[in-house]
N, C-alpha and C positions, 0 to 999 in steps of 0.2 A: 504494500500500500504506500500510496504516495503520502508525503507530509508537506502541510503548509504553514508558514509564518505571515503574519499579517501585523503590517507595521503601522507605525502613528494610528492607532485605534485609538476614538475618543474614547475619552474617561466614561464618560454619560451611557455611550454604547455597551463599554468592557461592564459598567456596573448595573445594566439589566439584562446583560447576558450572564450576569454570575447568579442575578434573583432569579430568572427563568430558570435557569439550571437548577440553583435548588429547590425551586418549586416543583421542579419536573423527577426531582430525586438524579438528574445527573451531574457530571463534571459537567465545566463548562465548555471540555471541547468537546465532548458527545452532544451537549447542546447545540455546540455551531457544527458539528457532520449535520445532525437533523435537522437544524433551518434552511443548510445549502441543500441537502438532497429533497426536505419537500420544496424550496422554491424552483431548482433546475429542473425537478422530475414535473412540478406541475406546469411550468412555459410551456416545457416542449410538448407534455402529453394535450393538454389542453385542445389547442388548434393548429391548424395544420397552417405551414407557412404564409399563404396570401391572408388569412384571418388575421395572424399577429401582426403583420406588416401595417392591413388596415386597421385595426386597435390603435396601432401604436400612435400613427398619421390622423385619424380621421378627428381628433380634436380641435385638428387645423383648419378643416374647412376644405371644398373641396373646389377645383376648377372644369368652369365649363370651358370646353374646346370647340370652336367652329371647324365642322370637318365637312374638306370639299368633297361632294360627290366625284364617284370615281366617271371619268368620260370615256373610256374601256375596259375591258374585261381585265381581270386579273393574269398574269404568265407563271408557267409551271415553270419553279427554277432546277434545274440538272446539278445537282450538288455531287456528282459520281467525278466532276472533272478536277 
């Protein structure tokens, strides 16, 4: 297993990660394995890529596009060259 260190931790942070953990009856680095694995496990399992993208953006407002009509048919591109 890997190990990680995590530096300049505020104080305020370090010290309701140590109440969580004793609340939880764990250390406080078992506390932070199970905050990173439920927040990592819950993004990704959640939704699937275009979902999170638009979550992340859609706060922003979104833009209308004027799109020309096409004045021919579409061409089939030969990607084999």
């Amino acid at each position: 297993m890997a190990s990680l260190t995590i530096r300049n931790l505020d104080d305020q942070i370090k010290e309701r990660l140590r109440i969580e953990a004793a609340h939880n009856g764990h250390s406080m680095e078992e506390e932070a394995r199970l905050i990173l694995r439920r927040a990592l496990t819950k993004s990704l399992n959640d939704q699937d890529l275009a979902s999170r993208i638009h979550s992340r953006f859609a706060g922003l407002g979104g833009v209308e596009l004027d799109l020309p009509e096409r004045k021919e048919p579409g061409r089939l591109v030969d990607l084999g060259q």
